[in-house]
KELUM-569037 format. One record per atom (N, C-alpha, C): residue in one letter; x, y, z. Coordinates in nm, 2 decimals, always signed. Layout:
# KELUM-569037
   drenro        u        v        w
        A        X        Y        Z
...
This chain:
# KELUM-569037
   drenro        u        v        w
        X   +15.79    +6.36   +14.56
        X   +15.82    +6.37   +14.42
        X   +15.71    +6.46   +14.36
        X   +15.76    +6.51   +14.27
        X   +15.63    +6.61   +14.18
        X   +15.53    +6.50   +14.12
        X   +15.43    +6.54   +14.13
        X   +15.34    +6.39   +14.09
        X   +15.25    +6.46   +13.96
        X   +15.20    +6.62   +13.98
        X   +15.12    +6.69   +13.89
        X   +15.18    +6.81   +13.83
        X   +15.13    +6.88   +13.75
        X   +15.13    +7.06   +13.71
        X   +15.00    +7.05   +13.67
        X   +14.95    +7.19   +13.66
        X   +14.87    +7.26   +13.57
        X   +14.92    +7.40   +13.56
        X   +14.94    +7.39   +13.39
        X   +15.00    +7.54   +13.37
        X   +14.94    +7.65   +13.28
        X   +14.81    +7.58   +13.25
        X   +14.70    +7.62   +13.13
        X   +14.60    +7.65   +13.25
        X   +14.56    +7.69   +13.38
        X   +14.44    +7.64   +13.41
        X   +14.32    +7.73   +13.39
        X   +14.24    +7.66   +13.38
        X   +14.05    +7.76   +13.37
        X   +14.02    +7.72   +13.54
        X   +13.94    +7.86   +13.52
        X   +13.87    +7.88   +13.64
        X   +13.79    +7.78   +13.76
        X   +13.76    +7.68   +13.65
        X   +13.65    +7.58   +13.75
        X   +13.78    +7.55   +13.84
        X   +13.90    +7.52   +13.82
        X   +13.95    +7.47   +13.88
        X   +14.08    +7.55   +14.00
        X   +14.14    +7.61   +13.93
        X   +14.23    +7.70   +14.01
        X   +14.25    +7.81   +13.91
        X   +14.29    +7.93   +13.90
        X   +14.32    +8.10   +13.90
        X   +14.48    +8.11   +13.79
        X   +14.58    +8.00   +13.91
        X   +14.67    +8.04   +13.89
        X   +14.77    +7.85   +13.85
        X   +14.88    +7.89   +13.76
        X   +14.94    +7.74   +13.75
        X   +14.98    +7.71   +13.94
        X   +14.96    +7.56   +13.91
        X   +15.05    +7.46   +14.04
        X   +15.10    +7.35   +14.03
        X   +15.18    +7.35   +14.12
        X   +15.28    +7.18   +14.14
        X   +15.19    +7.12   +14.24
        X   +15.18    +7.03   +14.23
        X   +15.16    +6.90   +14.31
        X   +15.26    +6.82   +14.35
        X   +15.27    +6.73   +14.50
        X   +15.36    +6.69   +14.50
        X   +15.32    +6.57   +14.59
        X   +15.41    +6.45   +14.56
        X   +15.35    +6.38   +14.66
        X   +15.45    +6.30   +14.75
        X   +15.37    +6.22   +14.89
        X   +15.47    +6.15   +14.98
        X   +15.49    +6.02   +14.94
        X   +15.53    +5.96   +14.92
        X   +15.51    +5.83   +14.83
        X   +15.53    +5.70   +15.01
        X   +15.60    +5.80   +15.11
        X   +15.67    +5.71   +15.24
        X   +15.54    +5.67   +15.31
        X   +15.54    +5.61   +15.43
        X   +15.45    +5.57   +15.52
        X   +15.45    +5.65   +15.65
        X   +15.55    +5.75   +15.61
        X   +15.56    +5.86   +15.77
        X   +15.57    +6.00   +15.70
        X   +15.49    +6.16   +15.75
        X   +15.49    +6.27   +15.72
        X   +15.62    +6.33   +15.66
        X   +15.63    +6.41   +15.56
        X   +15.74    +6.41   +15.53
        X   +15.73    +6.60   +15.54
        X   +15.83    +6.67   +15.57
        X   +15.86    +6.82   +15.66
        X   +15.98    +6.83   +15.50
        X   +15.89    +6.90   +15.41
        X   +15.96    +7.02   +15.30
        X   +16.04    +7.15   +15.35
        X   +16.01    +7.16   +15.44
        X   +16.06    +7.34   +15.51
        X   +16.17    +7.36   +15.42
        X   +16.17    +7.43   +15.36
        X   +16.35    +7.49   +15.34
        X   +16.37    +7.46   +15.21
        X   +16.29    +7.36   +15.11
        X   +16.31    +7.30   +15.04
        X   +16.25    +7.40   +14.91
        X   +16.30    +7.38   +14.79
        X   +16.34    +7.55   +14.68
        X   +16.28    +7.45   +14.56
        X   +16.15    +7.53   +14.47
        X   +16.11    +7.49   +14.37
        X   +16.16    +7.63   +14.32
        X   +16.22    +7.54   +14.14
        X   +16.24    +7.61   +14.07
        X   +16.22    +7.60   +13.93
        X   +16.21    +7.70   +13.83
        X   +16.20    +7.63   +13.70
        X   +16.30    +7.64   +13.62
        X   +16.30    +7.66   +13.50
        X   +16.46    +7.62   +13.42
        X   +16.58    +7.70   +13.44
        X   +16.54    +7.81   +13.49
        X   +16.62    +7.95   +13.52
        X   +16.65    +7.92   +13.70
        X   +16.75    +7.77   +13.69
        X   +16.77    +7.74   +13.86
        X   +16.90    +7.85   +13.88
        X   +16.91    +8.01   +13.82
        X   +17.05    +8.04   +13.93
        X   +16.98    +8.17   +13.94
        X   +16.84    +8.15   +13.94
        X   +16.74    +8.25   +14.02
        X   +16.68    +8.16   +14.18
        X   +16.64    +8.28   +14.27
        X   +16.60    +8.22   +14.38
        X   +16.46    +8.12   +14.46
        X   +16.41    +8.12   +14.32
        X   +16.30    +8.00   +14.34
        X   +16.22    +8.03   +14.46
        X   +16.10    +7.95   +14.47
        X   +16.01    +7.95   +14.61
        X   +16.07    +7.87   +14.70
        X   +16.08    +7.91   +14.82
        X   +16.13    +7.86   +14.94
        X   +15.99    +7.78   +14.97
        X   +15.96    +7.63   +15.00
        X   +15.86    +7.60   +15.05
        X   +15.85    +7.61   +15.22
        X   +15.73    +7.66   +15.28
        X   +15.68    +7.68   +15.40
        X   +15.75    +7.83   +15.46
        X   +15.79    +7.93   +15.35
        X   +15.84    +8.02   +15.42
        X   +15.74    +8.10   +15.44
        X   +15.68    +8.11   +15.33
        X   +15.54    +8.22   +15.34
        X   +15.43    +8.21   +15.41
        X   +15.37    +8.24   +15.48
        X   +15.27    +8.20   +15.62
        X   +15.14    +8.28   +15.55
        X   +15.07    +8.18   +15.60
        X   +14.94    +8.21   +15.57
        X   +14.90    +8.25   +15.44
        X   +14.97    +8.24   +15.30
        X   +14.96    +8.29   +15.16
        X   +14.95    +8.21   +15.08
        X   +14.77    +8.18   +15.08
        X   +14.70    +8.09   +14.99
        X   +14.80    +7.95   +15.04
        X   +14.79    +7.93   +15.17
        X   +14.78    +7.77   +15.27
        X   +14.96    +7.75   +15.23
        X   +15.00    +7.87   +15.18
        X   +15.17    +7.82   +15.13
        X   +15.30    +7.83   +15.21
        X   +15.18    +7.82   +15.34
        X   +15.28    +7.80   +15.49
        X   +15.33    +7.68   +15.51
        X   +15.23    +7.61   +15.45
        X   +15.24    +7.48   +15.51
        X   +15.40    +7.41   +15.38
        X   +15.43    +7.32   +15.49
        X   +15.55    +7.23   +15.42
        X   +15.52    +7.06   +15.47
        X   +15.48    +7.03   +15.53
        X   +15.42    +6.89   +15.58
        X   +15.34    +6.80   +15.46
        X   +15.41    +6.73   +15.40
        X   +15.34    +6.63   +15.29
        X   +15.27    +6.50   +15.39
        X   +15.20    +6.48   +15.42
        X   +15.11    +6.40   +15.53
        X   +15.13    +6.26   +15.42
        X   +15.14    +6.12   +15.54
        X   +15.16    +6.01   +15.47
        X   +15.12    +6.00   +15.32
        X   +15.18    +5.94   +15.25
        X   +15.07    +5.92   +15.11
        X   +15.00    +6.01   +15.09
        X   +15.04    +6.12   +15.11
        X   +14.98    +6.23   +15.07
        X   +15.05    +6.33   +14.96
        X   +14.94    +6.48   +14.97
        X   +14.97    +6.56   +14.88
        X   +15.01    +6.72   +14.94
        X   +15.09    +6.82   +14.85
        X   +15.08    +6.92   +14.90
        X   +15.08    +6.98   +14.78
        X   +15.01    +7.13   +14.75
        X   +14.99    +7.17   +14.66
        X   +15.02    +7.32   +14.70
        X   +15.13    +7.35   +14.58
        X   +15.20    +7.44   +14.56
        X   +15.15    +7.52   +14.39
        X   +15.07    +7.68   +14.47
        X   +15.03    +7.75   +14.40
        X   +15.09    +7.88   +14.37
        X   +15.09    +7.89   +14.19
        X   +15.14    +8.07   +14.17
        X   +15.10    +8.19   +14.26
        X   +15.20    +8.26   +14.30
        X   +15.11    +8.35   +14.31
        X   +15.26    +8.47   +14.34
        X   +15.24    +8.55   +14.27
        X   +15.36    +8.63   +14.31
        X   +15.35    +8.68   +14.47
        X   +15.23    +8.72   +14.50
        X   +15.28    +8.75   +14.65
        X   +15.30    +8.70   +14.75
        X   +15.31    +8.58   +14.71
        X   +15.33    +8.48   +14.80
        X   +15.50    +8.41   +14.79
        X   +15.55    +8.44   +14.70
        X   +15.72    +8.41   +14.62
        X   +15.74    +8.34   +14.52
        X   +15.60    +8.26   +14.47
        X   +15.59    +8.15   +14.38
        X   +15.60    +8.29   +14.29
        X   +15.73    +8.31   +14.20
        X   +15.67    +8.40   +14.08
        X   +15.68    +8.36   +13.93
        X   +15.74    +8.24   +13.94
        X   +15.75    +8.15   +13.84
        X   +15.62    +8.10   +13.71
        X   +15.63    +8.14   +13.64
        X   +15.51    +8.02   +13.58
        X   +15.56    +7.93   +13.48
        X   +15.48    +7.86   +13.50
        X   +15.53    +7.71   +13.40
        X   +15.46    +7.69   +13.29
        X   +15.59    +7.74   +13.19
        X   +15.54    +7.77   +13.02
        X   +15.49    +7.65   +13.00
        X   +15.54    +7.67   +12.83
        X   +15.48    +7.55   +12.76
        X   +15.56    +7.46   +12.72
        X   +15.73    +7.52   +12.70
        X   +15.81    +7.41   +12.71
        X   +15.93    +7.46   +12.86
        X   +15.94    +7.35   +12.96
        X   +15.96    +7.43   +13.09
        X   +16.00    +7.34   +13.16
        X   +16.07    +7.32   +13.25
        X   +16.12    +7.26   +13.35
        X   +16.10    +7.31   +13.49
        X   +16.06    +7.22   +13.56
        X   +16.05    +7.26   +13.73
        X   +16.14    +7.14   +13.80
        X   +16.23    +7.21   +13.92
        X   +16.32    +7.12   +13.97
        X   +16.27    +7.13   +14.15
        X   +16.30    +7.03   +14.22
        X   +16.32    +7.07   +14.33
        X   +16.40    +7.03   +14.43
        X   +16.44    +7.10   +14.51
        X   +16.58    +7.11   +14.56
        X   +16.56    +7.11   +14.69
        X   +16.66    +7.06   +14.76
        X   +16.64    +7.01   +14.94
        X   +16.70    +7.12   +15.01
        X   +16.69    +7.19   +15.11
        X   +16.79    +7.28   +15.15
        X   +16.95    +7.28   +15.14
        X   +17.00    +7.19   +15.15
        X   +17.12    +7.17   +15.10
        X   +17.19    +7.27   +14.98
        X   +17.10    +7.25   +14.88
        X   +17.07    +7.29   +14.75
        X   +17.11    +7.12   +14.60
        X   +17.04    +7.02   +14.74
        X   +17.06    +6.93   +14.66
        X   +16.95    +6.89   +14.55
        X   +16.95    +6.87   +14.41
        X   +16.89    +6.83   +14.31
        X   +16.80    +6.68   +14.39
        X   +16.67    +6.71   +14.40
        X   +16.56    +6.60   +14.44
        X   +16.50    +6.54   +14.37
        X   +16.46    +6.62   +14.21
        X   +16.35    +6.58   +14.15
        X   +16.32    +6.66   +14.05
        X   +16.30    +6.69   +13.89
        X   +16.29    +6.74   +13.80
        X   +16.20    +6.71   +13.70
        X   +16.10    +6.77   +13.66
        X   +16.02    +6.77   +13.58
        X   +16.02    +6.85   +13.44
        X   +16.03    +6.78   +13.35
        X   +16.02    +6.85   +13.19
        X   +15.88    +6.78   +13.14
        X   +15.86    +6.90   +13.05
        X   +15.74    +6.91   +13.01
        X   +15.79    +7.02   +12.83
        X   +15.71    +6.95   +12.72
        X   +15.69    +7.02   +12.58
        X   +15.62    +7.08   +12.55
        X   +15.62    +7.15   +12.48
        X   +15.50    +7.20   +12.36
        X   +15.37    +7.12   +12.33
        X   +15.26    +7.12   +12.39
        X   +15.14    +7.06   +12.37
        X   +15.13    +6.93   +12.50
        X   +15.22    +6.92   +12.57
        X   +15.19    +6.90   +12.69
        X   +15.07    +6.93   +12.79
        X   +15.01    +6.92   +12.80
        X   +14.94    +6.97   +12.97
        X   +14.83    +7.11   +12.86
        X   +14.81    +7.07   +12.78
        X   +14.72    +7.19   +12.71
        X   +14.60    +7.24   +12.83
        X   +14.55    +7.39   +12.76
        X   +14.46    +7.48   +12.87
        X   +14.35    +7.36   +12.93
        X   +14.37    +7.40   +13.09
        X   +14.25    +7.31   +13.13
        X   +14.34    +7.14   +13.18
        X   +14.38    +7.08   +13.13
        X   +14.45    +6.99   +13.14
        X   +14.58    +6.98   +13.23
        X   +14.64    +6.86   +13.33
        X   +14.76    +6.86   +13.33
        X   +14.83    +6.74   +13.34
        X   +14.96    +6.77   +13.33
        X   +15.07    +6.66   +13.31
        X   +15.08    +6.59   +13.45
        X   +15.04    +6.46   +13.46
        X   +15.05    +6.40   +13.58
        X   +15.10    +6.26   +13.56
        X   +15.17    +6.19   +13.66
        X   +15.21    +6.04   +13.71
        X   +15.08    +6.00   +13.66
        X   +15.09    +5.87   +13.63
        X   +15.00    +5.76   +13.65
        X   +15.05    +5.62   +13.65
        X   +15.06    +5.56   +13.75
        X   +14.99    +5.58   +13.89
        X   +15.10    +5.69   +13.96
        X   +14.98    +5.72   +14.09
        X   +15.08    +5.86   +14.16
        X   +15.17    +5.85   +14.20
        X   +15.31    +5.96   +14.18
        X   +15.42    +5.93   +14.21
        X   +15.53    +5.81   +14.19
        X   +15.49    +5.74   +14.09
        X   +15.56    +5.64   +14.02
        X   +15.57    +5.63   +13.83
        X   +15.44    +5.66   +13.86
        X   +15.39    +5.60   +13.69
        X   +15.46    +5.74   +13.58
        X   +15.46    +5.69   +13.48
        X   +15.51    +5.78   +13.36
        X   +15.39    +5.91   +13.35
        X   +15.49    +6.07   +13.30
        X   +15.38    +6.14   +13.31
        X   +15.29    +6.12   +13.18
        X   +15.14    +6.22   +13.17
        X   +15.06    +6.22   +13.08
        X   +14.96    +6.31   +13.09
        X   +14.88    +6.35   +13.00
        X   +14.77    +6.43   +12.99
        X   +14.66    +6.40   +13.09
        X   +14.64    +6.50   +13.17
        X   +14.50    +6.39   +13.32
        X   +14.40    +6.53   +13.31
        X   +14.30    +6.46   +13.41
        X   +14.17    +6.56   +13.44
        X   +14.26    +6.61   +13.54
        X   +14.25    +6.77   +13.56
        X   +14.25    +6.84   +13.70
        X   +14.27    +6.76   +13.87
        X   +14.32    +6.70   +13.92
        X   +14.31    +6.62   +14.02
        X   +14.37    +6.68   +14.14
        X   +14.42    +6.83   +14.20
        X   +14.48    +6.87   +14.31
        X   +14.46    +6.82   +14.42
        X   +14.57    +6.77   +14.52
        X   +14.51    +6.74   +14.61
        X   +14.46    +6.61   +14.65
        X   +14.42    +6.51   +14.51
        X   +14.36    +6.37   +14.50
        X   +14.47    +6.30   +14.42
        X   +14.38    +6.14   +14.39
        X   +14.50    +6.07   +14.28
        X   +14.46    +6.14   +14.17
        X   +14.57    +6.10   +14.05
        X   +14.53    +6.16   +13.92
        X   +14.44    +6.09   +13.86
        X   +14.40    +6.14   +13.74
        X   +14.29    +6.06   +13.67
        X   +14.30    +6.08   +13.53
        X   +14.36    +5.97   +13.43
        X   +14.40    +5.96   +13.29
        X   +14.25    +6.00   +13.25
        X   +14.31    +6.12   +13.12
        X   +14.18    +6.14   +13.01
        X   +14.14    +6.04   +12.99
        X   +14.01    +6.03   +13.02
        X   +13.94    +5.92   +12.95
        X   +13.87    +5.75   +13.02
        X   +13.96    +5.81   +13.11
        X   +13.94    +5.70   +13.24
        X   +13.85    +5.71   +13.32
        X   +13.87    +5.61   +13.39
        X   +13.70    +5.64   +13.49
        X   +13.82    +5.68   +13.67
C-alpha cells in the first residue's frame, strides 16, 4: 500500500518528490510490472522495476514489513510530480486498480509529508520526513 509522499521536499532530505510504499504481509512482496500513476491515469505512468540501476529504481521487491521507495526523476520514467491537489494510484500489471492516494491544498506542505499512522493502516496526516522507516506524526516522539 502507499504508506508516504513528499511532494514539497528540501534538501536535507531528498532532491526530488517520492512514494513510499509498504508490505504490510509476512513474506516479500515482487512489484515488477506494477504502474504508478497520478490523476492523468490514461498516461503511461512508471513501470515499477523496469529501470535498472536509476537512483535504486531497479528494484521492485518490497521485503517483509517493509519499504520501497519510489523517486522522481525523469530519467529514470518517474516523470510525474505530485502537486498540491493530486492523486497517485497504483496499478498491478493487469492494469488492475490496487491502491489510491488523494491528497489537498495544504496537505503535505514544503518539507513535510502526508503519511499513514500507524504504517500502512492508520489514516493519512502531516509527518516528519521518514523514507524508508516508520512514520513519525508532527510533534511526536
Amino acid at each position: 500500500v502507499k504508506n508516504e509522499i513528499e511532494k514539497k521536499p528540501i534538501p536535507e532530505y531528498h532532491d526530488k518528490d517520492w512514494i513510499e510504499l509498504k508490505n504490510l504481509g509476512n513474506e516479500d512482496k515482487d512489484l515488477q510490472g506494477y504502474v504508478l500513476k497520478d490523476d492523468k491515469t490514461d498516461e503511461p505512468g512508471f513501470v515499477i522495476g523496469e529501470t535498472s540501476e536509476c537512483r535504486g529504481m531497479g528494484k521492485s521487491i518490497i521485503p517483509a514489513n517493509g519499504y520501497l521507495l519510489v523517486i522522481r526523476d525523469d530519467d529514470c520514467g518517474f516523470t510525474f510530480g505530485l502537486a498540491s491537489d493530486e492523486e497517485a494510484h497504483l496499478f498491478d500489471p493487469d492494469g488492475n486498480l490496487v491502491d489510491t492516494l488523494n491528497w489537498e491544498m495544504g496537505d503535505a506542505p514544503r518539507g513535510i509529508t502526508w503519511g499513514r499512522i500507524p504504517d500502512g493502516t492508520g489514516a493519512f496526516t502531516n509527518n516528519f520526513p521518514t523514507p524508508l522507516e516508520a512514520n513519525r506524526l508532527l510533534g511526536g516522539a
